[in-house]
C-alpha positions, 0 to 999 in steps of 0.5 A, spaced: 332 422 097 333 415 098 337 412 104 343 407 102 346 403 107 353 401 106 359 396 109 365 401 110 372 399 113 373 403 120 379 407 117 375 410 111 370 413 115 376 416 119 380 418 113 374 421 111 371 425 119 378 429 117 375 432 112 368 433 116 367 439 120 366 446 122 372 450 117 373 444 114 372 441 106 364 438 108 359 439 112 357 432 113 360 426 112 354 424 108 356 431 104 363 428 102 360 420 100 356 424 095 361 429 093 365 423 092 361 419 088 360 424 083 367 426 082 367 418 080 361 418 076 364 424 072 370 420 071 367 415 069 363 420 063 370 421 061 372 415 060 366 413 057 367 418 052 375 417 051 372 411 048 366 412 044 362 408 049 357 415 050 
């Protein structure tokens, strides 16, 4: 799998540690960016295909 470095506000990556974790919604930091950014990506489907652009 390809790495990926990004520049993220300190506050976010609290926001998203809150949610990390034993017991919790992710496993992994990593878990929950990837999670993230294919719920947007299906949005973005969604959006596409409201407006006949797929």
């Amino acid at each position: 799998m390809p790495k990926v470095t990004v520049d993220i506000p300190k506050h976010i990556i609290d926001d998203v540690n809150t949610h990390v974790g034993d017991g919790k919604k992710f496993v992994s930091f990593s878990d929950a960016v990837r999670t993230a950014l294919r719920k947007m990506l299906d949005q973005f489907d969604e959006i596409d295909r409201r407006r006949g652009r797929l």
